[in-house]
C-alpha positions in Angstrom: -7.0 -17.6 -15.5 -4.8 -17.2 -12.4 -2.1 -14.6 -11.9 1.3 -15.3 -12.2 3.5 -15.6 -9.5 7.2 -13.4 -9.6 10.3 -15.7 -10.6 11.5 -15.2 -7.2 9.6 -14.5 -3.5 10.2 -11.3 -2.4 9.5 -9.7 1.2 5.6 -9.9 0.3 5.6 -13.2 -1.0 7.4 -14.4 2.1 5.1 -12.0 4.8 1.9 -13.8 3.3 3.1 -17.1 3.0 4.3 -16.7 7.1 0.7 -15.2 7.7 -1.1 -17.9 6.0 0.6 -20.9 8.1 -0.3 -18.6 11.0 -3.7 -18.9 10.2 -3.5 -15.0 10.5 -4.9 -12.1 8.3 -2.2 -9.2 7.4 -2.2 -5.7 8.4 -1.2 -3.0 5.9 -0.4 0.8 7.0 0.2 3.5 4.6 1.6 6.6 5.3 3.2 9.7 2.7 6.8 9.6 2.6 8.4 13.2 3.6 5.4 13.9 6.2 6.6 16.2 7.8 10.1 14.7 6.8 11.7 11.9 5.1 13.9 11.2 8.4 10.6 11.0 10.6 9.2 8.6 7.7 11.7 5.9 8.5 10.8 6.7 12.8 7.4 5.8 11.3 7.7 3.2 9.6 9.7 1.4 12.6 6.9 2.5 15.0 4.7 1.4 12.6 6.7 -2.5 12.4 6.6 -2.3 16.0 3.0 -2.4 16.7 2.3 -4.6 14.2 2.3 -3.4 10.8 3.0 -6.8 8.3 3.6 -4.4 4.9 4.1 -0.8 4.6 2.6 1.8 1.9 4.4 4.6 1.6 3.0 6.8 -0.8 4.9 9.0 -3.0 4.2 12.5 -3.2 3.0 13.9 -6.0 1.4 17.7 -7.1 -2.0 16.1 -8.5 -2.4 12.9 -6.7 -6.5 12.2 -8.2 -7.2 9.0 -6.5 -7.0 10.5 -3.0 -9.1 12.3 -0.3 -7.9 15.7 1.7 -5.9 14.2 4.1 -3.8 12.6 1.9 -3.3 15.3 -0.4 -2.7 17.5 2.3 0.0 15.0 3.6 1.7 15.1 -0.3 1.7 18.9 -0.1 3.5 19.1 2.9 6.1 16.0 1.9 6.5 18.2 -1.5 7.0 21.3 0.7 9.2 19.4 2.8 11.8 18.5 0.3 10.4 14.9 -0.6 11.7 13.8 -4.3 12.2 10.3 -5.5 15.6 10.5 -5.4 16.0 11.2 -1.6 12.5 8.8 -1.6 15.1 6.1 -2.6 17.7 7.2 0.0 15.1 7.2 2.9 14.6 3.4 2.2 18.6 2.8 1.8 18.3 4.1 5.0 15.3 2.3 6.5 16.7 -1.1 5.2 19.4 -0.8 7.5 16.9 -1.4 10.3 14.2 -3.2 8.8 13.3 -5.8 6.6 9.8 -4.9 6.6 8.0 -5.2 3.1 7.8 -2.1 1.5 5.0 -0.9 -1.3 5.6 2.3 -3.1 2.1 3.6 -3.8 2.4 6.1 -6.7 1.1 7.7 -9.3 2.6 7.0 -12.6 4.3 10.7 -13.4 6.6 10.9 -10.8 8.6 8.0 -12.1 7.8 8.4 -15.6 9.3 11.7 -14.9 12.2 10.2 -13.0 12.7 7.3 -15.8 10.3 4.0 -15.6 13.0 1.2 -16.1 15.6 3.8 -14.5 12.6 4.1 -11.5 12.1 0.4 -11.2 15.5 -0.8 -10.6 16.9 1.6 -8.8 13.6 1.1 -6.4 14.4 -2.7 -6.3 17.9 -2.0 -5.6 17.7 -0.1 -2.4 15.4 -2.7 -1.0 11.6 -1.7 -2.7 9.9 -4.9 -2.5 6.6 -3.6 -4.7 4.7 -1.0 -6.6 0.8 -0.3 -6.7 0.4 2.5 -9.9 -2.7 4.4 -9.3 -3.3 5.7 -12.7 -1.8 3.4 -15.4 -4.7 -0.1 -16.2 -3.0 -3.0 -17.4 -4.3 -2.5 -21.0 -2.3 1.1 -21.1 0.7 -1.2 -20.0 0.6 -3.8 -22.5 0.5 -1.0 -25.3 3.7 0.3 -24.1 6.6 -2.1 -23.7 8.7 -0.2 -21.6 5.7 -0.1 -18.8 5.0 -3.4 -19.1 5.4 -5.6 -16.0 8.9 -7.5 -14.9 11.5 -7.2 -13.0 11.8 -8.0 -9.3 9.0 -5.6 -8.1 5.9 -6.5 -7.4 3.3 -5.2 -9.3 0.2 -4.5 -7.2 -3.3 -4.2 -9.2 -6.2 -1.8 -8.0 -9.5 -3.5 -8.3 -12.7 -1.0 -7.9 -16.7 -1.4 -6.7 -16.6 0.1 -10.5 -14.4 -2.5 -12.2 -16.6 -4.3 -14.9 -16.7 -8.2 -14.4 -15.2 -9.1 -17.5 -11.9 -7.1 -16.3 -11.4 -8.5 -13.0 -9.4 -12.0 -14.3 -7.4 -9.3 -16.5 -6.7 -6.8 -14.0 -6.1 -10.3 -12.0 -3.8 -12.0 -14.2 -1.1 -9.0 -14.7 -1.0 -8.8 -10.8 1.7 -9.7 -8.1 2.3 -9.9 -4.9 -1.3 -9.1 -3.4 -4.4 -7.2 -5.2 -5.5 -4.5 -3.7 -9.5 -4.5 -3.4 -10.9 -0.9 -3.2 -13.9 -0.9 -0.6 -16.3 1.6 -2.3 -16.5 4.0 -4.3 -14.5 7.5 -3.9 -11.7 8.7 -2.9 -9.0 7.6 0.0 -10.4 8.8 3.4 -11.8 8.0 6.6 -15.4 6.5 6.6 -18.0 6.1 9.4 -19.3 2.9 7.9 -18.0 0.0 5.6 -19.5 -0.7 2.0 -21.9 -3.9 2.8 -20.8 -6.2 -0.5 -17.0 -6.4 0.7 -17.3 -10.3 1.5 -19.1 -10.8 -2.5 -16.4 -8.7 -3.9 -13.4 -10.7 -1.9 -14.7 -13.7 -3.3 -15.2 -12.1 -7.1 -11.6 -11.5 -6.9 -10.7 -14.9 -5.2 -12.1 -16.8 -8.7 -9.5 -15.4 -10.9 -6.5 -15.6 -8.6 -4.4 -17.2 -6.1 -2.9 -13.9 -4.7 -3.8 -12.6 -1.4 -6.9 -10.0 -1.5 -6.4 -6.7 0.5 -9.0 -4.3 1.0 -8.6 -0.5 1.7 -10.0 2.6 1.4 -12.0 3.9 4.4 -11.1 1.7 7.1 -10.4 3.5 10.4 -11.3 1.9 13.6 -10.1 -1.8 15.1 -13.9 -2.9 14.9 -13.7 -2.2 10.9 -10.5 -3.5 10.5 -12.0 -6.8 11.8 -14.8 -6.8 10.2 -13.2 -6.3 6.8 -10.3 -9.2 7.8 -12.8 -11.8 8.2 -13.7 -11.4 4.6 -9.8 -10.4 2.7 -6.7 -12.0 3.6 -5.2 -8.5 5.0 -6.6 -4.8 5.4 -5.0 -1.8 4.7 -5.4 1.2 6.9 -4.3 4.8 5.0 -5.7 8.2 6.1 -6.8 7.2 9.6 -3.0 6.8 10.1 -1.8 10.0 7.7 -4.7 12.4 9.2 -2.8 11.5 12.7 0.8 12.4 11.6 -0.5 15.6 10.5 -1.6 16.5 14.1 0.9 15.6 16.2 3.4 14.5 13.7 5.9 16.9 14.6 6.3 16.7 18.0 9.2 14.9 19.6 7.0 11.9 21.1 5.2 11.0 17.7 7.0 7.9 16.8 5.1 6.1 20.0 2.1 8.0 19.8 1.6 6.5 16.1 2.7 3.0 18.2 -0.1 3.3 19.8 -2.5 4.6 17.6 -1.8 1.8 15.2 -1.4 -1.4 17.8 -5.2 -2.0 18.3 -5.8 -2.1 14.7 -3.1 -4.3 13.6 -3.8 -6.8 17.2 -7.9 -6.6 15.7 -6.7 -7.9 11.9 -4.6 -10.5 13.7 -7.4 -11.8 16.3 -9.5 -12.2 13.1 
């Protein structure tokens, strides 16, 4: 079965479409909204446009967030520390829309919004200019046994698919997807690894039999050599805690907005030479 596409293209739909008649693979950069602020998250993201970035994550922070490594964690402590809530989450991109049309991927776990209101969460997120939502925690069969999470609306709903996800779910997981799957690389958590999972290519193509989306790969990516590597196999890459364990070192000091420029430019320039 192939996934469904959304009623109407949004900013994703429209960035992979313009990659694909390119002939060019996408480059994804996440980074925790409210690290170290929610005013130096929109600096980032447009640093982050500039050098190349095709759709940005920004993660929402969250007291328990499972699915990631240290870095990122540490990053949601300091956002929550910060003053980072989803309300001012939602301003921030207000904000960032008035210079940028970039696509933007909230990448969440599901309490914050539950917390917030799900429906209430979803359009006011599409409102101010959200283009999609990846839910860590919450499998598409948890979703179709509660209506009110159940996919819809203008958002699209990005699907996790894991090394650990059993065959016979993959055209599931698939089928309630939008916008782009997200392929996990290996096993774990989110962080920074010194060498790619060797089955990435097999796994792409697992993925590519149940769907027509676009298949982006994450978790553990770091340098321009694995971003390339991992391009000539997906149709984009997604770079995370390389990025986020960067902000926390110099992410504070008045010249960060170019130093992440420049940080990020050779991997975003390597997924495009691919």
């Amino acid at each position: 079965m192939l996934a469904h596409r959304m009623s109407r293209p949004n900013r994703i739909d429209q960035t992979f479409a313009a990659l694909k008649i390119a002939r060019r693979k996408g480059f994804i950069a996440y980074i925790t909204a409210g690290d170290p602020s929610l005013d130096r998250t929109i600096e980032f993201a447009l640093a982050l446009e500039r050098a190349g970035t095709d759709i940005l994550e920004l993660g929402v922070p969250f007291s328990d967030p499972l699915a990631d490594g240290a870095v990122n964690q540490m990053a949601a402590q300091r956002a929550l520390e910060a003053g980072a809530t989803v309300p001012r989450l939602l301003e921030t991109i207000t904000e960032l829309r008035r210079h940028s049309q970039i696509p933007v991927v909230l990448f969440t776990y599901l309490n914050p919004i539950y917390s917030y209101g799900f429906d209430r969460f979803l359009s006011d997120a599409a409102a101010v200019g959200t283009d999609g939502i990846l839910i860590l925690d919450l499998p598409p069969h948890e979703a179709a046994q509660n209506p009110e999470l159940a996919p819809g609306g203008p958002l699209a709903r990005i699907q996790l698919i894991a090394p650990t996800t059993a065959a016979d779910r993959i055209p599931i997981i698939a089928g309630a997807g939008s916008g782009f799957i997200y392929c996990v690389s290996r096993e774990g958590v989110t962080g920074e690894q010194t060498s790619l999972a060797t089955n990435i290519a097999q796994r792409v193509a697992d993925i590519r039999a149940h769907t027509s989306l676009p298949v982006a790969v994450g978790f553990g990516i770091s340098t321009p050599e694995q971003a390339a590597e991992v391009a000539s196999a997906s149709d984009a890459v997604v770079v995370g805690s390389a990025i986020v364990k960067q902000i926390a070192s110099f992410g504070n000091e008045p010249d960060a907005p170019p130093r992440l420029e420049a940080l990020v430019r050779p991997l975003a320039e390597a997924v495009h030479r691919v």
